[in-house]
Backbone as numpy.savetxt, mean C-alpha at the origin, in Angstrom:
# Nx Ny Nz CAx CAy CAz Cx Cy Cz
-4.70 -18.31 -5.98 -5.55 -17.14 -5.98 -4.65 -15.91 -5.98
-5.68 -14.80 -6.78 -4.05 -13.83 -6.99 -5.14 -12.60 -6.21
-4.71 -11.29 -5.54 -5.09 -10.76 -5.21 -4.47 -9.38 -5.62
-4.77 -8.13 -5.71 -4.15 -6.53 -5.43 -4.49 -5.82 -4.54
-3.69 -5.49 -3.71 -4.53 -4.25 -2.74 -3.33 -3.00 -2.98
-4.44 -2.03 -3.06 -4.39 -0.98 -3.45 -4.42 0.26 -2.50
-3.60 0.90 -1.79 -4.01 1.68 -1.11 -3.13 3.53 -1.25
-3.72 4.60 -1.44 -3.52 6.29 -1.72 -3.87 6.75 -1.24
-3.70 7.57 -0.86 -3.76 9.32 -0.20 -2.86 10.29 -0.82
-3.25 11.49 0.12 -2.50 12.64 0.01 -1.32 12.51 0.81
-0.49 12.97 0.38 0.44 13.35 1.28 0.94 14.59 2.09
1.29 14.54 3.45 1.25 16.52 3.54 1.70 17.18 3.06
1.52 18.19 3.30 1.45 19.55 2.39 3.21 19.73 2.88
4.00 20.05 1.58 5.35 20.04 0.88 6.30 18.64 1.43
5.64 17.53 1.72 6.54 16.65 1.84 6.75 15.41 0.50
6.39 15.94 -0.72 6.57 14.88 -1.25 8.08 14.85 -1.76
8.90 15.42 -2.46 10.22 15.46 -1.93 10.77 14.71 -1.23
10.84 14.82 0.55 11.39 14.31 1.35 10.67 12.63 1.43
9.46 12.45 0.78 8.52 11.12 0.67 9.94 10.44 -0.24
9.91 11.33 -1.38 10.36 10.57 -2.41 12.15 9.86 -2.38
12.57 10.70 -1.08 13.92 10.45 -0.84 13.94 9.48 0.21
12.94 9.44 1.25 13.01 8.11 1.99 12.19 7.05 1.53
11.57 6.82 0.25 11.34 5.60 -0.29 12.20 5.40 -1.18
13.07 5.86 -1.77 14.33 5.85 -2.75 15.30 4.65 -1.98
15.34 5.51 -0.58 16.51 5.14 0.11 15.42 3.65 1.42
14.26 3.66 0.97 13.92 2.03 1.71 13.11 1.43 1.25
12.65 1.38 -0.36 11.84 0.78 -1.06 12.29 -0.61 -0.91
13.14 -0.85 -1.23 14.18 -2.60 -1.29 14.06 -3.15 0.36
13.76 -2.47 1.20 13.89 -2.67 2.81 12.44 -3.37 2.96
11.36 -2.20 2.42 10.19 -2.44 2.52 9.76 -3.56 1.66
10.56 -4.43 0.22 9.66 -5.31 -0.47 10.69 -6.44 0.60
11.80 -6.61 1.20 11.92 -7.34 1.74 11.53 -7.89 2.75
11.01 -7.05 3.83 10.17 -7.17 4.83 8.71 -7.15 4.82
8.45 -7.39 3.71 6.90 -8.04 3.85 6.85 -9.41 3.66
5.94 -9.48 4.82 5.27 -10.96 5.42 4.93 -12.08 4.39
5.05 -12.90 4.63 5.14 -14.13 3.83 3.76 -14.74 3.30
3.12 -14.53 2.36 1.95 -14.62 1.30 1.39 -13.26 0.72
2.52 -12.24 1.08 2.76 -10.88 0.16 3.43 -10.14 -0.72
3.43 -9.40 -1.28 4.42 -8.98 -1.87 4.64 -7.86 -2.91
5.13 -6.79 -1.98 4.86 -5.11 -2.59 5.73 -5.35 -4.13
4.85 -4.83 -5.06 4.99 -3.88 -5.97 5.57 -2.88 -6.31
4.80 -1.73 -5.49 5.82 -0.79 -6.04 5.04 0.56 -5.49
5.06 1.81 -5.08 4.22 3.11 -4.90 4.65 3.87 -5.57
3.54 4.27 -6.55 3.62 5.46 -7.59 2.88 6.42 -7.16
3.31 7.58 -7.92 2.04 9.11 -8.02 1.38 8.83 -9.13
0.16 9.76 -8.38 -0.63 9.85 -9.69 -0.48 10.77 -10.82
0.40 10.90 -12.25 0.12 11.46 -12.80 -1.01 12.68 -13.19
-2.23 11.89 -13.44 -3.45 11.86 -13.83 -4.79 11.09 -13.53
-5.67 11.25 -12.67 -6.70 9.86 -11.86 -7.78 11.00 -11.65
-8.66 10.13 -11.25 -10.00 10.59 -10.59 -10.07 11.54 -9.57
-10.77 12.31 -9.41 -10.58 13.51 -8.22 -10.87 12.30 -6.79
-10.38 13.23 -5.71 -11.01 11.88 -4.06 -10.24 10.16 -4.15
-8.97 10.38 -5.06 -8.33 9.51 -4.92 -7.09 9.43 -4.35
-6.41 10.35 -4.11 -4.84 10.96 -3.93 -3.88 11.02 -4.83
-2.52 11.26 -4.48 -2.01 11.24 -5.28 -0.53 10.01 -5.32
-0.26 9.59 -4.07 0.61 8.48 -4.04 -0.38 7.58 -3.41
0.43 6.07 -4.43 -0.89 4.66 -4.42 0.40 3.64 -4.45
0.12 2.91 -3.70 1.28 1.71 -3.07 0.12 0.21 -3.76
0.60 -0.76 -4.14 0.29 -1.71 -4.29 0.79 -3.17 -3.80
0.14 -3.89 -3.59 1.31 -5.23 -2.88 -0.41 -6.30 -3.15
0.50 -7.53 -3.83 0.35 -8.57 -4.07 0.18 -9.70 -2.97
-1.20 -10.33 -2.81 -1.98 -10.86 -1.98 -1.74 -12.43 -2.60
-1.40 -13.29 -1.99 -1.71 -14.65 -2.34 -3.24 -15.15 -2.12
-3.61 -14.57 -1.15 -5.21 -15.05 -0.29 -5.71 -13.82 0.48
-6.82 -14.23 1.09 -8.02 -13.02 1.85 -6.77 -13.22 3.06
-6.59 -14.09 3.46 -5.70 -14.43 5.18 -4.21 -13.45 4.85
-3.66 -13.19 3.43 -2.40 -12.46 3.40 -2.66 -10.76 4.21
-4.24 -10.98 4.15 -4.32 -9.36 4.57 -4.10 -9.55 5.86
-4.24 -10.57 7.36 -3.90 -11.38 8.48 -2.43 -10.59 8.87
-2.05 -11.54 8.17 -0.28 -11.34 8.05 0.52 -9.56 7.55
-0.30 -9.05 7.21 0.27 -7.96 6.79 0.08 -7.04 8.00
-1.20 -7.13 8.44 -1.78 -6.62 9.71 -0.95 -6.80 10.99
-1.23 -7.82 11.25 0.01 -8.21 12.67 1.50 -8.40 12.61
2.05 -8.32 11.20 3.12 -7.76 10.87 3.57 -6.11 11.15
2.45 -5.50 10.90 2.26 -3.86 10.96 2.48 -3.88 12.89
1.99 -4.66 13.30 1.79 -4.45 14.52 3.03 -4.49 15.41
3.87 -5.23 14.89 5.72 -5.05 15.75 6.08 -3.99 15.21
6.18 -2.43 16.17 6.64 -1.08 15.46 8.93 -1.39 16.00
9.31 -2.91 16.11 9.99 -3.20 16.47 10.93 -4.22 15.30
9.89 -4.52 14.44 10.11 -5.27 13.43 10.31 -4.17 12.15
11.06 -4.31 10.59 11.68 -3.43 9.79 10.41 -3.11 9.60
9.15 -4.49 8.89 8.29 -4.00 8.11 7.52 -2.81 8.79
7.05 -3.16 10.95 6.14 -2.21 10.93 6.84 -1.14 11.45
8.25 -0.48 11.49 8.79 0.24 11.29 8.98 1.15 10.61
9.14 0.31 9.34 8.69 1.52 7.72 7.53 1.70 7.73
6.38 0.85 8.00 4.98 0.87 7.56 4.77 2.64 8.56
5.37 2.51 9.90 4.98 3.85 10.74 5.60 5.03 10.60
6.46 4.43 9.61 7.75 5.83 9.01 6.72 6.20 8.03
6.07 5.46 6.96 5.38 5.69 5.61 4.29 6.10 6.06
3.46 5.54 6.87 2.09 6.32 7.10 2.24 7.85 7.35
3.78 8.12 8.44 3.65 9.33 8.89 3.60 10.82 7.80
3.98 10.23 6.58 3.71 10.80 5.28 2.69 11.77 5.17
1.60 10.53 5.38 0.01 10.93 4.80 -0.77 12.05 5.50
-1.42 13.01 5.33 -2.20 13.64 5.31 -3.31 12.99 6.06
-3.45 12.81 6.94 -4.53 12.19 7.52 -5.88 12.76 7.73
-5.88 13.88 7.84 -7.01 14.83 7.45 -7.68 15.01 5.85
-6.92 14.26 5.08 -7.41 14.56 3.69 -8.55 13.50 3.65
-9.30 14.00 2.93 -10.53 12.86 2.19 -10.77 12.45 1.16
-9.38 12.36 0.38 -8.77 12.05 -0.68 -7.91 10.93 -0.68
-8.47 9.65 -0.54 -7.58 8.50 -0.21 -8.32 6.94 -1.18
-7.75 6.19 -1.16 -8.40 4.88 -1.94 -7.83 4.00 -1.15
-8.95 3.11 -0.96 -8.33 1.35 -0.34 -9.33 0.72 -1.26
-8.51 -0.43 -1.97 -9.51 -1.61 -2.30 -8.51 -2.87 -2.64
-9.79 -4.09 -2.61 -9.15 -4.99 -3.09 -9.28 -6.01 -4.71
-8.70 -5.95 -5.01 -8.72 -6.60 -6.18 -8.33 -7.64 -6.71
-9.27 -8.80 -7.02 -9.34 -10.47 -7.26 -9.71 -10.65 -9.01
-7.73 -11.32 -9.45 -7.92 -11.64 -10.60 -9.11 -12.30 -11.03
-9.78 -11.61 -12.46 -10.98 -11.90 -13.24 -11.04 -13.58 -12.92
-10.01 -14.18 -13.37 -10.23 -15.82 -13.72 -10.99 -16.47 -12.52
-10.11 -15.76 -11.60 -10.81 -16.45 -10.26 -11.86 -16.05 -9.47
-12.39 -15.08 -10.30 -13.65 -14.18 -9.11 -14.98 -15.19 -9.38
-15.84 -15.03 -8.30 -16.92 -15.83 -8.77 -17.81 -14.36 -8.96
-18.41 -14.84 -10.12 -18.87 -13.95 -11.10 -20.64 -14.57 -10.92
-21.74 -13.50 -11.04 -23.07 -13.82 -10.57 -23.79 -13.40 -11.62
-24.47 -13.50 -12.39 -25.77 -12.97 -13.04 -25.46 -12.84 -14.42
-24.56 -13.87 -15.03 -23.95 -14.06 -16.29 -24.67 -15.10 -17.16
């Protein structure tokens, strides 16, 4: 089973710069330290997207519904690299914005599909 989760916001106001220099310098930290039935991708800006979406969108590769488990209580050791970066990276975001996206996304082949 293949999964995407998808998650953007804003970032605060004049830090994308300094965003872009500490994921430069721990992108490779962060795909290594994710939990085992995951596996980051990559976080881009948005060029060009929908308004109420943001503008940086991180993606990471789900084996199963339970990889979201593991990513979670992974997040939860602020002692461990992953939830270390994860509390370095959140501190990024704009948390006041209402400009953000979470979803999940289950390759076509495998979705069960209704009213076809």
């Amino acid at each position: 089973m293949s999964f995407i989760a998808h998650f953007g916001g804003d970032l605060k106001e004049g830090k994308m710069r300094e965003f872009q220099e500490w994921l430069a310098a721990n992108e490779q930290a962060i795909a290594d330290s994710h939990p085992e039935g995951t596996k980051y991708i990559g976080t881009y800006v948005a060029i060009y997207s929908h308004k109420g979406v943001g503008t940086v969108h991180s993606f990471i590769e789900l084996d199963s519904y339970g990889a979201q488990d593991a990513m979670a209580a992974a997040g939860l050791d602020a002692n461990s690299t992953y939830g270390r970066l994860m509390n370095e990276y959140v501190a990024f975001f704009d948390q006041e914005s209402e400009d953000y996206t979470q979803a999940l996304y289950k390759s076509v082949t495998a979705a069960t599909l209704y009213g076809e």
